[in-house]
N, C-alpha and C positions, 0 to 999 in steps of 0.2 A: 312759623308758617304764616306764609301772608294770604289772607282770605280774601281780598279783592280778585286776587291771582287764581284761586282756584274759583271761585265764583264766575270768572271769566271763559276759563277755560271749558267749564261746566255747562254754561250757556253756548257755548262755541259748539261742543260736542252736539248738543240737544239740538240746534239750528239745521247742523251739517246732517243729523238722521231726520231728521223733517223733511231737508231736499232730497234726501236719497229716497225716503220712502212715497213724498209728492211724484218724484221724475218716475218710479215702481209703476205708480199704481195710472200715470199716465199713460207711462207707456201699454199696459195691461189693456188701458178702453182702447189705443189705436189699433192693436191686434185684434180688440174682438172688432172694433167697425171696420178694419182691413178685411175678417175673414166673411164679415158678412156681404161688404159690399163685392168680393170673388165670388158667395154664392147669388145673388144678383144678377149679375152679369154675367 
């Protein structure tokens, strides 16, 4: 078993759920400042 390999891949995975949960929880504030600014206006 070569452990650079999986060390790699490990940090790979850990990265890719960072962006998916950053780009989540972005998109979550655009919809709440979208629905405020429709009550607004």
């Amino acid at each position: 078993m070569n452990l650079n390999k999986i060390k790699k891949n490990s940090t790979y995975e850990i990265k890719d759920k960072l962006k998916k949960s950053k780009f989540d929880i972005l998109t979550n504030e655009n919809d709440f400042l979208v629905k405020n600014l429709k009550k607004a206006g």
